[in-house]
C-alpha positions, -999 to +999 in steps of 0.1 A: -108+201-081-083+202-108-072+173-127-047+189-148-014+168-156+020+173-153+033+203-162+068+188-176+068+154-191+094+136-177+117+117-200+109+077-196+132+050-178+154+028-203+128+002-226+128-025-200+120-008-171+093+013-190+075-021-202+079-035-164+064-003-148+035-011-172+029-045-166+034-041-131+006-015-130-013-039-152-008-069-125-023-044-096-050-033-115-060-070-127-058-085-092-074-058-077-107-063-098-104-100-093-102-092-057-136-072-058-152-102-079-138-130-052-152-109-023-189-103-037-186-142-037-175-146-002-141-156-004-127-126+009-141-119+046-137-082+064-130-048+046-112-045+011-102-012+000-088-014-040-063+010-052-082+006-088-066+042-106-041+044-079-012+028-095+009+048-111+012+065-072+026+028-060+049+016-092+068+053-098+072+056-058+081+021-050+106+019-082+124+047-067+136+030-036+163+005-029+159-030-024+172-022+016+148+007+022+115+005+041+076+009+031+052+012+050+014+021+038-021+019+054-051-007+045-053-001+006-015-025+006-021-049-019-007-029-049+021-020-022+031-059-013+028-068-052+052-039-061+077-044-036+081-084-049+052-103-029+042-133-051+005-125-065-003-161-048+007-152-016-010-119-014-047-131-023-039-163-006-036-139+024-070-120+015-087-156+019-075-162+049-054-191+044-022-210+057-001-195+030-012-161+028+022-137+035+008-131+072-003-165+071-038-156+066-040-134+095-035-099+083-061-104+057-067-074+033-055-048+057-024-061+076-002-073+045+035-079+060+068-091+040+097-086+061+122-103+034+109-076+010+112-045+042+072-042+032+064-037+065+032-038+064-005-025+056-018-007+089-056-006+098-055+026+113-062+065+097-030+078+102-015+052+128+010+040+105+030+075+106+049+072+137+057+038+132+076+048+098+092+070+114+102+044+142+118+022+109+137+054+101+150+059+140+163+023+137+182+032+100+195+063+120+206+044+150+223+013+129+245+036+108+228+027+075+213+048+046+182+029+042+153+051+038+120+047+047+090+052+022+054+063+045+025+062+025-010+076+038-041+094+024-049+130+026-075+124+053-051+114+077-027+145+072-057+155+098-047+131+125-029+144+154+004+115+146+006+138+114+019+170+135+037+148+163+056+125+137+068+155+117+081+172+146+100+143+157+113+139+119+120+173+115+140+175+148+157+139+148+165+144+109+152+112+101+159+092+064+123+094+059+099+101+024+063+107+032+036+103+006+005+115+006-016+101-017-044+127-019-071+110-041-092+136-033-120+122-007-109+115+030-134+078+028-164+100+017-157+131+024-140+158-002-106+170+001-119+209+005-146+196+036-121+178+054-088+202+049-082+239+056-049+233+038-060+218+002-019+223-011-010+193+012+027+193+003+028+225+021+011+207+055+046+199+072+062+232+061+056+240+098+075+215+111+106+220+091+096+198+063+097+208+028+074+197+005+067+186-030+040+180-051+039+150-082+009+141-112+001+111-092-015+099-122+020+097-142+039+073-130+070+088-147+063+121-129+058+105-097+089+082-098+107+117-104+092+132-072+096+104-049+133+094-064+140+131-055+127+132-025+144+096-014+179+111-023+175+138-001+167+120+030+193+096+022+221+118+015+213+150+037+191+135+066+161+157+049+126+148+055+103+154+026+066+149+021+053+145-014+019+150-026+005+128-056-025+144-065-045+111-082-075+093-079-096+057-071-119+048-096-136+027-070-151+037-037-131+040-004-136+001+001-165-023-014-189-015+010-189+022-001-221+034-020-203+062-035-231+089-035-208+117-024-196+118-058-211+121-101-204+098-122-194+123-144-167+130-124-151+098-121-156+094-160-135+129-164-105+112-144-109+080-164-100+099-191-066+100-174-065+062-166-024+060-160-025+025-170-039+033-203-020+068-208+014+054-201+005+024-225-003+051-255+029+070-245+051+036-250+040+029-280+037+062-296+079+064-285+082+038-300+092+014-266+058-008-277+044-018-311+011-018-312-010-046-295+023-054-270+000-039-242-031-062-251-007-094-246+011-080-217-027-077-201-033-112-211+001-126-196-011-108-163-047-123-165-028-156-167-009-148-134-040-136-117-057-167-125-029-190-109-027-169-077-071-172-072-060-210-078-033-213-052-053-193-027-084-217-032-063-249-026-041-229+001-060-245+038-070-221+062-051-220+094-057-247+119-079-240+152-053-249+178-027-220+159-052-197+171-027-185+200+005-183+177+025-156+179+010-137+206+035-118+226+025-120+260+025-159+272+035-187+296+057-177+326+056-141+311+027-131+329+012-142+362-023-161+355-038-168+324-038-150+292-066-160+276-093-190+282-105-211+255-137-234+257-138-250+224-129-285+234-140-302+266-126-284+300-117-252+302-081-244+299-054-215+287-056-208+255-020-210+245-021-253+252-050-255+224-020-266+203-002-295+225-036-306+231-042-312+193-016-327+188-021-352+222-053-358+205 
């Protein structure tokens, strides 16, 4: 597999935008390995998959889009939420579970949502977050507005059977839609060339009527280039584009992964292209950082990591009776009874559990 950069260096945004990209990237990387430490000790329940190496792909894509367009990515979110303006607290609040996470502490790692910020959402399944992006992009069409919508999956799931059926629909609705592939070369455990016939996947919608474009997903200058590119072009022309940003995760596919499908050696050869690290050197070798800037940026963001482990600890976990909130289907809406809970003495619909609390 080739890891070679960029063929073009890319000229970099103005000063301040270069130094937020960085520390931006710094803040995902930084709660992302606190996130790893705080589930090995049990504070974070269910899967967690860390974008660890990923986040130039997240910073140069999201910084491309408007504050009115829409993102939508798969479980590996939390770099997504931070980037698109989710406070740090209320992310890993939501990753303990708890009352002030931004789903309230029940998306958990996997279901991140903030509707103020159009994140709308993490999404649990391979490949089941395609056709709802382009759903978001229907609704821009159908409203008269140029917001575009931003769909990010891995390369395994340009092998689900949504991937053909959404770009049809995209192709032949002309839909404001960006997809992104972020091919980090493994589909969970299994390499790119086992799982893909196609291994150029910006050419997999070509089929369809998409075009396609490829970006250093390790660059996050190169892939802000790509994506702003490809944003334009569905906002101005109705043209949707997928993108490839070729990168890769330091880490395995989530925490539970032994990682024996790959060397170590070869996850040493892409550290060498860390895009946290090589972004740093370029800023200060243009002379947009002195030297040591980077070190106290890290140190500010360590600072803001700590605070948001500290507001999710305090942050209570949902009450028992708010077990039944939000589900769609209640009350007269449906003949008999939803659901049946047994928790408290009699058995009764699930959906009073709260006005019996609070009776109590």
């Amino acid at each position: 597999m080739s890891i070679e950069p960029a063929e073009r260096r890319e000229a970099l945004p103005k000063k301040k935008a270069a130094r937020e990209w960085l520390q931006s990237m710094m803040l995902i990387r930084r709660f992302e390995e606190r996130a790893g430490e705080m589930y090995a000790k049990a504070k974070i329940g269910g899967f967690l998959h860390l974008a660890i190496g990923e986040e130039a792909t997240i910073i140069g894509s999201v910084r491309a889009m408007k504050d009115t367009d829409y993102l939508i990515s798969t479980y590996r979110s939390h770099g997504h939420a931070l980037a698109r303006g989710t406070s740090p607290n209320a992310v890993m609040a939501e990753l303990f579970g708890r009352e002030d996470g931004c789903s309230r502490g029940r998306g958990g790692s996997m279901h991140m949502f903030d509707l103020e910020r159009r994140f709308m959402g993490g999404y649990g399944i391979v490949g089941g977050n395609l056709p709802i992006g382009a759903g978001h992009a229907l609704a821009s069409d159908y409203m008269g507005t140029d917001d575009v919508t931003l769909c990010v999956f891995g390369d395994g799931a340009s092998n689900q059977g949504t991937f053909g059926e959404t770009m049809n629909l995209a192709a032949l609705w002309r839909l404001p839609i960006v997809f992104m592939v972020t091919n980090n070369q493994f589909g969970m455990g299994t390499a790119l060339e086992r799982h893909s016939a196609v291994l150029d996947l910006e050419g997999k919608a070509e089929g369809y009527g998409i075009p396609g474009a490829k970006c250093d997903g390790m660059d996050v200058v190169d892939t802000h280039r790509a994506i702003a590119e490809a944003i334009e072009r569905a906002r101005s022309e109705r043209q949707p584009v997928l993108v490839e940003a070729v990168t890769y995760r330091f880490r395995g596919h989530s925490m539970a992964d032994p990682e024996e499908y790959r060397t170590k050696e070869q996850v040493e050869e892409w550290r060498k292209r860390d895009p946290i690290n090589v972004f740093a050197r370029r800023l200060v070798d243009e002379g947009v950082l002195d030297e040591g800037d980077d070190e106290r940026m890290d140190n500010e963001v360590i600072g803001v990591i700590d605070e948001a482990v500290a507001f999710a600890d305090r942050s209570p976990f949902p009450a028992p009776e708010s077990l039944y909130d939000d589900i769609y289907v209640l009350g007269d809406q449906l003949r008999g009874w939803y659901s049946i809970d047994e928790r408290s003495a009699g058995v009764h619909k699930g959906e009073d559990e709260r006005d019996m609390a609070e009776e109590d």
